[in-house]
Structures are given as C-alpha cells and as structure tokens.
Residue, then its C-alpha position, 0 to 999 in steps of 0.5 A: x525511939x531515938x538513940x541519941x547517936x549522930x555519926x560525924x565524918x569529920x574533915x581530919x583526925x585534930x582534935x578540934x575537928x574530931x573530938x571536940x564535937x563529940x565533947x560538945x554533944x554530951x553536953x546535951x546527951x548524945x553521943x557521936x560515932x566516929x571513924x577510927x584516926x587511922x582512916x582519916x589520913x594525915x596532913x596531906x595524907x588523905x583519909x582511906x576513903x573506901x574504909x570511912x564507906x564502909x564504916x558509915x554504911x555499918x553504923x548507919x542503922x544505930x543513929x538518928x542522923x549524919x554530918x559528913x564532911x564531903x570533902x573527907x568523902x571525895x578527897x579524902x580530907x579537907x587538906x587533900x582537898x586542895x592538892x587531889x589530881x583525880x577526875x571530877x567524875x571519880x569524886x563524884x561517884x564517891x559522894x553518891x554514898x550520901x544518895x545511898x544512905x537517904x534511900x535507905x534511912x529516908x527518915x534520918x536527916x543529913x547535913x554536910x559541909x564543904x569548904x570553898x577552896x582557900x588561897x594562902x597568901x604565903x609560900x608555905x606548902x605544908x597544906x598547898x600543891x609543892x609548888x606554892x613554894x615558889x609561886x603562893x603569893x602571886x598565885x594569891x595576888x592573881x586570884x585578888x586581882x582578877x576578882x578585884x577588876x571584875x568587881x571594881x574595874x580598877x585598872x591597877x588591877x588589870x595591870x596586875x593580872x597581866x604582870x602575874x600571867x607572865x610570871x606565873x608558868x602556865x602550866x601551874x597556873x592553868x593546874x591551880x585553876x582546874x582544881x579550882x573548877x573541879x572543886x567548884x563543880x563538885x560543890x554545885x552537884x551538892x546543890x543538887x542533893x539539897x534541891x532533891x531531898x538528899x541532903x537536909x542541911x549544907x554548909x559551904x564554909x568559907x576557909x581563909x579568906x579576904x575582901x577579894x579573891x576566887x573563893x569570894x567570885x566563887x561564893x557570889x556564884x554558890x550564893x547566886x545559884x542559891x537565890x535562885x533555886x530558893x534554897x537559903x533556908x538550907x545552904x549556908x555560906x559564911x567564913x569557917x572551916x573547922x567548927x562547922x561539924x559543931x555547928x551541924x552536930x548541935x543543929x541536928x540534935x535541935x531538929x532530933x530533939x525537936x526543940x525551938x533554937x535558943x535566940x541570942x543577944x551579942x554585946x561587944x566589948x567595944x563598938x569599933x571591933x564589933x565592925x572590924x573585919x577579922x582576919x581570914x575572913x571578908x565580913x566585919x565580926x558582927x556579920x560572922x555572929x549572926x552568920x554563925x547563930x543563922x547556920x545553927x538554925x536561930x538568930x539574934x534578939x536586941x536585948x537581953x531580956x528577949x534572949x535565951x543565951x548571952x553572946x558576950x564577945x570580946x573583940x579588938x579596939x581597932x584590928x584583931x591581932x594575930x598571936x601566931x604571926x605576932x602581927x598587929x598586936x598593938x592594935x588589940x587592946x586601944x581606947x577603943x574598947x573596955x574590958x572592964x565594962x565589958x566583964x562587969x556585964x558578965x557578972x551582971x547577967x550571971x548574977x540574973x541566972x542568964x546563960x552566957x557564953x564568952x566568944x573572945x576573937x580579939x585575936x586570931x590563933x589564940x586568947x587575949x592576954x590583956x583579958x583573960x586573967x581578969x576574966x578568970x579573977x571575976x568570973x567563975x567558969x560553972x556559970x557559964x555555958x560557953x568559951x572560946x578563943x582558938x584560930x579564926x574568928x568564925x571557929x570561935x564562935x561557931x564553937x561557942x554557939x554550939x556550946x551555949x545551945x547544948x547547955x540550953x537544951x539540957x535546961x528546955x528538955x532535960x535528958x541528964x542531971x543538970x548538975x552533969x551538963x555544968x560538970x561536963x561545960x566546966x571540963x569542956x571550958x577548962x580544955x579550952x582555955x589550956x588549949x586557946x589560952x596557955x598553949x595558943x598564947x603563952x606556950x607556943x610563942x615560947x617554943x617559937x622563940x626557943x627553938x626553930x621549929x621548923x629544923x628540930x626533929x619531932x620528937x624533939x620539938x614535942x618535947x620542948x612542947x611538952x616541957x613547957x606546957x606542963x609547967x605552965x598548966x601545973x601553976x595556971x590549975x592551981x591558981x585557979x583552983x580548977x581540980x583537973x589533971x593532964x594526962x597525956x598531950x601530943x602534937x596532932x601533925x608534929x608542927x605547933x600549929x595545934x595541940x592535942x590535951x588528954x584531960x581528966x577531973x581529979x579523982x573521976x573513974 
C-alpha cells in the first residue's frame, strides 16, 4: 500500500524550487517531504550536504519514491555548482548515496536532475567565481566562439578565440575550464546510474543558454552518449533549471499512480512566436513544449478533440521580451500575434468542460501586461487547471504541464473531493499570478526605478518591497474578487530577483 509521499532534494531553499512542487503534488493527493531551509544553503552558500544524507536515509522508508537534485547532493546546490573547487572523486563518492538507496529500497523509483553548467553573458557574480566580475563577458564570448568555429568553421570566430585567450589570464581561463570538465564527468558517471538501474529517470536541464556555447558542445556530447547507450526513453536534455523537481515529481506520481499521461494540445497566440527562440534558451518556443510535455512522460496531439489537456500558450509577436532587463520590449506585443482570438479560444474550450491550462512566455521574468488584465476580465481561474508566467520560458511551461497533469489525474483516479483539487489550483493559480504578474511585472520594476537596489541595505530594500507590494495586492484581490489574504512576504536571497508570498483563503483554519 502506497503512502502517497515522494521526498524531493531540491536544488535550493526558493520558494520556486522548494515549496512550489509541494503545492503542486497536493493537487493531485501526495505529499512531498522536505529537507528543512537551513540545510540547504544560501546563494553561494552551499546546502549541509552530510545533513541533507542523513535526512534522506531517514525518511526514506515513509515514501514511494525520490527526486533529487544531484547537484544539492554533490555540491551542495545548484549555485554552488558553479564555483566548488573540490575534487571529482570527492563529488563522486557523494552521489554514491543514490546507489545506496536503490539497493536498499529496489522497489521505489528515483529520478534526478542536473543542470549542464551555465554561462552568464554578464559581469555579475552574484551566482558565478568572483572573478566573472572582470572577465563574465569574454569568458562567455570565448565559450560561443569556440563552439561556433567548431561547428560552422567561421573564421570571425577563430579570430575571436585567439584574441580573448590573450586577454583572459590563463590561470582563470584554465580554472573555468576544469570546472567545466569536473562538472561534465560527474554528469557522465550519472549515465552510469541509468544504464545500471539506479536511477529510473534523469534530466539534464539546460540552465541559460544560446544557439552557441560550451554548454550546447556539452549537450551534443551527453546527447551522443545517450544515443548510443539507447537510453532516450529516460535521460532528457531540453532548456530548464528550476521547474525541473515539478516536472519529475508529476512524472513520478504518474508512474506511483500507474495512470496513462494525459496528451496535449498547444495552440499559440500567434504563429511567428510559436517559433521564435526565447531568451536563455537555444530552441524555438514550440520545440521547448514538446521538450517539456516529452520529459513529464506524454506528448503532443494535433487537435483539440484528441486531447486531454489544452496547452494554451501566449507568446510574443516577433521576440520575447524580457521585464527584468526592460530589453526588447516593443517586440512583444506586434501585429503579429492576436490576443483577442487567442483568449476567445480559451473560453470556447472552457465553455466545452476541456482542461486548459495557460503558459504565457511573451516574456522572460514576469506576465504580459498587455494580456493578462483581459485574460483575468473574460476568464474565471476555477476553470482552469493551470497558470504560469515567471522567469525562463521552460520554467513556465514545465510548471504549467505539472500543474495541468496534477488536475487531470484528480479526474482519471480520483483520491480527493474534486471540489478540493479546484480549490487547491485556485490558490495555486492566484499565488502565481501575485508572484509572475503583480510582483514580476508590476512591483519589482517599481522598486528598480525607486531605489537603487543594489546599494540599500536589506532590510531596507524589503521594506520598499513589502510597501508596494501590499498596495498593489490589496486592489488587484478585490477587484477580482479572489478572497485570499497575504500573510507574510520576504525576499528569499535579500535581492528582488524573486519573492516569497505566504498566502492563505480567507476564513481557512
């Protein structure tokens, strides 16, 4: 007899990465365990990685399975990921805790995830080694360029590499690239662990990427390897990071469960954006859905009628935008797309009792302005089963596929009142839109403008956060009537990057 409980090493304490795949598997009845903040770092601060061991081994025996983060269990985070200075066979001999667990619990499934490492094409080093600083653009420059002349032989690019290997120091240069290597070994002995049984299911989330780069050289070689160890059906590699345990934690309760997929029927709200490649990403928009829908264990149907769920997903008209670095924003919302017609389609599928669930990646970092308030008119939220709008394309999505499956298995095996599932989607639904749209959006570019964020203390850039926020949410809950109230919010890593809202219904015990 099943618990119903999966625990989930996540890759950091946000609440994105933490608490949203819990709040998105009690929406179809299960429960995930854990690992208390505290142990898993902060930032560049890495988790306690012999405390999150123990924790594991000790809640192991209450669940029916494991997603794990390998890289909170080798480096202590996926931040820490990309700065740890520690030998290969010390992160090693860490991940052989996932052996461990499969020889004692043989009967419950694993699933894991690793990020191929990124490469910021900036010289912030809030989440890099200190001396991105100085050197993040030409380190970035030199990582496209070399994949670029390997691919395309372009001479331009050749001449790049040459010009950048005197201007980087060597001694940095050479340190960025041991790391790469390291990281790329440990991601091989991983395809170990799938080809022997350990590991059931293994994601290598590609986290901020392009067309070009040694990320991309590094996928083409996992995907090689993949190929020829004929083991597609169970390693995935597509653009994500941070919705990657929502995506595993659905696929894992789908297998517990032993329920068929629900398929998926995406329409656009225009045809140009469904092939424009998002930002961070190196794959046009409707390759990253059926990335996404493909690694949660389903795929995709050409009509509405075959399908089980409606992927309804709101793209830009030429190129997504990006609120956070108010870049390309009048590329957004052109002739070439239709909202209108788009949202019309909604209703005429809501209106036929199809579940929809709503991907809106006009944007990165944040909803569509331009959309949203004539979505939130026309649309009521209890007749959906999804929403999504916050950071990378593939977060989104990966977000909203979990979301919609959870609320389709409630319906294909019942295990909760229907009436909770709906209740449960609402507040998830209503989270999400005061975290994509009214923080993302509205709230953060008003704290950027308002103060320099980057010079105020944090306690008082919470403040100014805190003010406005509360300000906006009182008039956007009661203007659409949504009967939730915000208990608490904070800043998760004292930046405006992200937030954390503590949200409750009205009236609820």
């Amino acid at each position: 007899m099943m618990n119903r409980k999966i625990a989930l090493i996540p890759i950091d304490a946000r609440p994105v990465t933490r608490e949203l795949p819990k709040q998105i598997a009690k929406i179809g009845g299960w429960e995930v365990l854990l690992p208390e903040k505290e142990m898993l770092g902060f930032l560049k601060r890495p988790g306690n990685i012999k405390s999150l061991s123990e924790w594991l081994l000790k809640v192991a025996p209450q669940v029916d399975g494991f997603v794990l983060s390998t890289d909170m269990l080798a480096y202590g985070g996926l931040v820490p990921s990309r700065i740890n200075t520690e030998e290969l066979q010390v992160i090693l001999k860490r991940l052989e805790l996932i052996l461990h667990l499969k020889k004692t619990y043989p009967e419950k499934p694993i699933m894991a995830f690793s990020a191929t490492m990124r490469i910021s094409n900036n010289y912030v080093n809030e989440e890099e080694k200190e001396y991105w600083k100085d050197y993040g653009e030409e380190i970035w420059q030199y990582s496209y360029h070399t994949h670029r002349f390997v691919r395309t032989e372009c001479e331009d690019s050749k001449t790049t590499v040459e010009r950048l290997s005197a201007v980087i120091p060597t001694n940095i240069l050479q340190d960025y690239l041991q790391t790469r290597e390291r990281n790329f070994q440990v991601n091989l002995s991983l395809l170990d662990q799938v080809e022997n049984g350990t590991l059931d299911v293994l994601v290598f989330p590609q986290d901020d990427t392009s067309e070009y780069g040694l990320n991309i050289e590094e996928q083409e070689r996992l995907t090689d390897y993949v190929r020829k160890r004929q083991l597609s059906s169970k390693v995935f590699i597509y653009p994500g990071a941070d919705e990657v345990a929502n995506t595993l934690i659905s696929r894992l309760i789908y297998t517990l469960e032993n329920v068929e997929p629900p398929s998926f029927f995406p329409f656009y709200s225009g045809e140009t954006g469904s092939h424009v490649h998002a930002m961070y990403e190196d794959r046009p928009i409707c390759e990253s859905v059926k990335g996404q829908i493909y690694a949660f264990g389903s795929y995709t149907v050409d009509n509405a009628s075959d399908a089980d769920i409606v992927f309804a997903v709101n793209v830009p008209g030429k190129r997504q935008g990006d609120l956070a670095l108010q870049k390309f924003l009048g590329e957004v919302d052109t002739s070439h797309r239709n909202i209108g017609e788009w949202i019309s389609r909604i209703l005429h599928y809501v209106k036929r009792k199809k579940l929809v669930g709503i991907a809106d990646v006009a944007y990165a970092n944040g909803a569509d302005p331009s959309m949203l308030p004539s979505l939130l008119d026309k649309v009521n939220l209890s007749t959906l089963c999804g929403f999504g709008a916050w950071n990378t394309a593939g977060n989104t999505l990966g977000t909203v596929v979990a979301q919609s499956a959870m609320v389709y298995l409630q319906k294909a095996k019942p295990s909760v009142p229907f009436e909770d599932v709906q209740a449960r989607m609402e507040q998830q639904m209503v989270l999400r839109l005061l975290d994509d749209y009214l923080y993302q959006t509205i709230v953060r570019q008003q704290v950027r403008k308002a103060v320099k964020t980057d010079t105020i203390s944090d306690e008082t850039l919470l403040q100014e956060v805190t003010a406005r926020f509360h300000e906006e949410a009182k008039v956007f809950l009661e203007k659409y009537s949504l009967t939730y109230e915000i208990n608490d919010i904070y800043l998760p890593w004292n930046r405006t990057f992200e937030i954390g809202i503590c949200l409750e219904e009205k009236g609820a015990n």
